[in-house]
BASE-190730 format. One record per residue: residue in one letter; x, y, z of N, C-alpha, C, O, CB in turn. Coordinates in steps of 0.05 Angstrom, whole numbers, plus 5000, padded with zeros to 4 digits. Glycine has a CB too. Layout:
AXYZXYZXYZXYZXYZ ...
***
This chain:
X501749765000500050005000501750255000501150474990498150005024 X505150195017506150395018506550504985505850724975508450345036 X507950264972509150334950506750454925507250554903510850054942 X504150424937502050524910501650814914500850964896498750364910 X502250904941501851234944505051294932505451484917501151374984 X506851154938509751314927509151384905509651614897512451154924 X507751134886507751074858506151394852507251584839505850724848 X503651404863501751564851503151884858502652084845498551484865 X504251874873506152114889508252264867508552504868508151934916 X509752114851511552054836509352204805509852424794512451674840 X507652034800505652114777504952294781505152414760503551994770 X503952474802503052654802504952954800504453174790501652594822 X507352844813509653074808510753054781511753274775512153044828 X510852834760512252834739509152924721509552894697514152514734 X506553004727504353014716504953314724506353364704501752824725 X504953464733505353674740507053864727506354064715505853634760 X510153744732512153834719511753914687512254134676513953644723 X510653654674510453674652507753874640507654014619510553404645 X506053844657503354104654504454394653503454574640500954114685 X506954394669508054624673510354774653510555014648508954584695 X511754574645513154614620512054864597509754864588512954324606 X513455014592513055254565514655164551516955094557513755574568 X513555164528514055244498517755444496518355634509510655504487 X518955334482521555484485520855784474521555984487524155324466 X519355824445519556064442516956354466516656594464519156034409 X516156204478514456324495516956404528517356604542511356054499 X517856194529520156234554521956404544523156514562521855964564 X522756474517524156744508523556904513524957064524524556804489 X519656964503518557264501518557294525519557514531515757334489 X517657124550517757154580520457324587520557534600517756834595 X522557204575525257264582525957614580526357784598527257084561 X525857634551525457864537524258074550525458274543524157814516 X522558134565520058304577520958194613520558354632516058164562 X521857994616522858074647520157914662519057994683523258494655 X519157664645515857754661515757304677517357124675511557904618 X513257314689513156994684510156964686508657134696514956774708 X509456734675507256634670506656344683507856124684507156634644 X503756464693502456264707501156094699498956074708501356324720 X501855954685500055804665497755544677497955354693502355654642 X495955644663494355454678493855144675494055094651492155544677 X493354914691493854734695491454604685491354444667494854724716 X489354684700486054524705485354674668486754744649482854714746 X482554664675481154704653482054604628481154714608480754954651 X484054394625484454334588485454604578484454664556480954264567 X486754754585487555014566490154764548491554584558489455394591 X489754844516491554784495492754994478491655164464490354624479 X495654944481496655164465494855154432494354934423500455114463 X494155364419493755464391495255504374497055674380492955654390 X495455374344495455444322496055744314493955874310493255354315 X497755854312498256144308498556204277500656164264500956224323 X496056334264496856284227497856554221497156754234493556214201 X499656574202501856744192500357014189500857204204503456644164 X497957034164496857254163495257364170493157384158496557294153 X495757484194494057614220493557924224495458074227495457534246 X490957994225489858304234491958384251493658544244486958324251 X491858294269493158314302495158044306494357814309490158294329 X497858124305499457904304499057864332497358014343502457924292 X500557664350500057594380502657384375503157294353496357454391 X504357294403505957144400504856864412506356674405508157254409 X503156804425502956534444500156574451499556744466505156504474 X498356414439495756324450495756064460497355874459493756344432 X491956124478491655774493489055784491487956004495492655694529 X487955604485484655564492483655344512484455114509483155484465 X482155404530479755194543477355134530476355344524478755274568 X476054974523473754894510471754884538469354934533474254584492 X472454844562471254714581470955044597468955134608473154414595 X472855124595472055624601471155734570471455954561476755934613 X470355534560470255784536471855954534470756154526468255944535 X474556004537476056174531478656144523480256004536475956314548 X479456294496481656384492482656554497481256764500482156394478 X486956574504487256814517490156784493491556594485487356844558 X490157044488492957134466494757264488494157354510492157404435 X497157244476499157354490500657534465501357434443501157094506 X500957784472503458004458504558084474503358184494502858244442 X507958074472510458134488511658374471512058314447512757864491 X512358654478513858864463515858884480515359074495512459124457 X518558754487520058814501521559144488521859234465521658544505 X522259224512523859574510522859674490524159754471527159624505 X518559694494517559814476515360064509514460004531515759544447 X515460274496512460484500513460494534512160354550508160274491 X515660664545515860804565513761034562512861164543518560874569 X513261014586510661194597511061444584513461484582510561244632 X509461664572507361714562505861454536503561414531507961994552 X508461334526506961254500506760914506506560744488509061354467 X506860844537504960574546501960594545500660414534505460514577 X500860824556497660944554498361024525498160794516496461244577 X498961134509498961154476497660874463495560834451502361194464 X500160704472499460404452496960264466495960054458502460134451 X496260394485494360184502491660294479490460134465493860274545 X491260554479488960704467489360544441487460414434489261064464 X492060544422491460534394489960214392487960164379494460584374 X491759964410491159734412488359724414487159574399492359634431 X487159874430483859784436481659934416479159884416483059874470 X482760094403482160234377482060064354480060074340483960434371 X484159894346485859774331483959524331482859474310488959754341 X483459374351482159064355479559094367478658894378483958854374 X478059354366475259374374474059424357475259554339474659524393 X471259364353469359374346469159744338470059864357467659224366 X468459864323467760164320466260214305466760374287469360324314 X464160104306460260164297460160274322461160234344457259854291 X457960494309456660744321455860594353456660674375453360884301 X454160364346453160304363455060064392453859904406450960234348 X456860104392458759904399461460114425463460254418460359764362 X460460054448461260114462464459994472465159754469459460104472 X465960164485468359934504468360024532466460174537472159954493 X469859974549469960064577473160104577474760094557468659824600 X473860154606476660234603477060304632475960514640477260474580 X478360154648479760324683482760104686483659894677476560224725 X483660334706487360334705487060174733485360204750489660714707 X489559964731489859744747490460024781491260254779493259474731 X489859914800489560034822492860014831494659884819487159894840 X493060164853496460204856496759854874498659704873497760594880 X495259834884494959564895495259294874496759104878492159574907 X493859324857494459084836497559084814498858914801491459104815 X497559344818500459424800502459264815503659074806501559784798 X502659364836505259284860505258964866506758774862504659464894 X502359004878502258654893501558524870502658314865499758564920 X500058604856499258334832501358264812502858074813496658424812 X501258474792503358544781505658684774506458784753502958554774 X506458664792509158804791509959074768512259144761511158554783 X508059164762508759304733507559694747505959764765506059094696 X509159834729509460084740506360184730505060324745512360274729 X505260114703502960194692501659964684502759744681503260374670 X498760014682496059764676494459894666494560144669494359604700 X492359764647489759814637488059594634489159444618489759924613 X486159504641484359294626481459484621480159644635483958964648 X481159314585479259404574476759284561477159244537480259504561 X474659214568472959104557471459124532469559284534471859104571 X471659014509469959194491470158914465471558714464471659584483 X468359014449467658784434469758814409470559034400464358774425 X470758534400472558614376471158554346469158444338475458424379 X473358694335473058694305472758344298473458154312476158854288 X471358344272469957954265473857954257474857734259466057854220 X475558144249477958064224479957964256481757794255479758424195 X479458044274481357954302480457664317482157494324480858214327 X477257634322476257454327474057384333472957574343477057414337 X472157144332469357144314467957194352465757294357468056734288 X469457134368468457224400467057414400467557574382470457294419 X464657474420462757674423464457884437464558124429460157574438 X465857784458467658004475470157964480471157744477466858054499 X471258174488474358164495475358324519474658554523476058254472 X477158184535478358274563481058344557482758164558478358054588 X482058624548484258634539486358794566486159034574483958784510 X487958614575489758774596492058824581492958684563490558624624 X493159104591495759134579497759214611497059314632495559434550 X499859124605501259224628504259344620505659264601501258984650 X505059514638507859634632509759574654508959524676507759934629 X511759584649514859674670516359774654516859684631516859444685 X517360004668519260154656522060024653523559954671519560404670 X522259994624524559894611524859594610526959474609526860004621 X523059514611522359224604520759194584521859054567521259094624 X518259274577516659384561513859324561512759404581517659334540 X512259204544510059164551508658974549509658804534509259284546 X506058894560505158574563501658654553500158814565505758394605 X501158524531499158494517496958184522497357964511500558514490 X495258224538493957974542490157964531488458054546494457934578 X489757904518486657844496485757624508487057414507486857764458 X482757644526481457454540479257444518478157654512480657524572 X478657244506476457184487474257034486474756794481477257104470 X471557094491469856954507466657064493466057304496470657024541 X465256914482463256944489461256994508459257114502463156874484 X461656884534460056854560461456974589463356834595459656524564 X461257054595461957124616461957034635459957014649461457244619 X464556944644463656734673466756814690468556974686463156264663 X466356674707469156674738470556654722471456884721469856434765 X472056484700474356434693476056564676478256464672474256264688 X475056834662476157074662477257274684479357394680474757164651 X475857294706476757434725478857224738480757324751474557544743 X478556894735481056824749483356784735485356674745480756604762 X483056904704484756844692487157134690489357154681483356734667 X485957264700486757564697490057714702491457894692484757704718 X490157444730492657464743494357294740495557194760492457474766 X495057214716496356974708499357064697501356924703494656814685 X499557294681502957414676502857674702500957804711503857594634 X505257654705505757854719509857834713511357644710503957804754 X510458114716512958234714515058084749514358054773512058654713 X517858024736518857824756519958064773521158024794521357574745 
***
């Protein structure tokens, strides 16, 4: 009995390890930008298919079928020191939103509390607002952007039809090292 908990003990750490494993060119962009990622374990998230000719290029996606959600990743290392971090944040959500008359977005700056303790990063934005069909056929989008000075910037696209917990728990998943 001892040896079937070792056994399962053993599986579970080498099940783990390997859940945990990144992609080499994703452990670069991490590198590059100073940042790490929490990648999630549960929900079936699978890395994505990234096709060449893209509206909105992005370096590293994942999807859950089981959260309905895809989340893109864009890394700009030693890009948009503050004034022109809020610059690229505006053009980005300009750029991959929806802009019929009738088509709203939202928009509030990460609190000095979530900058520091959450993410480590000197500037934040997350923005809600529906995207363009040429970015993705999703009804909505959770777009956080985050900064540190001289590291550069972190581009994250939550893609979701439905709205549920697992956007907000997905929220805090990169953060600056």
């Amino acid at each position: 009995m001892k040896s079937f908990f070792l056994c399962l003990g053993f599986s579970l750490v080498s099940l783990m390890s390997k859940a945990q494993e990144l992609p080499v060119p994703l452990q670069e962009h991490l590198l590059q930008v100073g940042a790490e990622l929490l990648y999630p374990v549960d929900a079936d998230y699978k890395p994505l298919y990234i096709p060449e000719d893209l509206f909105q290029p992005y370096d590293y996606a994942i999807r859950s079928g089981k959260e309905g959600v895809e989340i893109r990743f864009l890394f700009l290392p030693k890009m948009g020191n503050e004034p022109h971090a809020q610059v690229n944040s505006y053009r980005m959500a300009l750029h991959i939103g929806d802009n019929q008359t009738s088509t709203s977005f939202t928009a509030r700056e990460l609190t000095e509390r979530e900058l520091k303790e959450v993410f480590n990063a000197d500037w934040g934005r997350v923005y809600i607002l529906k995207p363009k069909a040429a970015f993705s056929m999703q009804q909505y989008c959770r777009f956080l952007v985050l900064h540190k000075h001289d590291q550069g910037i972190i581009c994250v696209f939550y893609l979701f039809d439905k709205p549920s917990l697992a956007i907000d728990q997905r929220l805090h998943m990169v953060r600056y090292q």
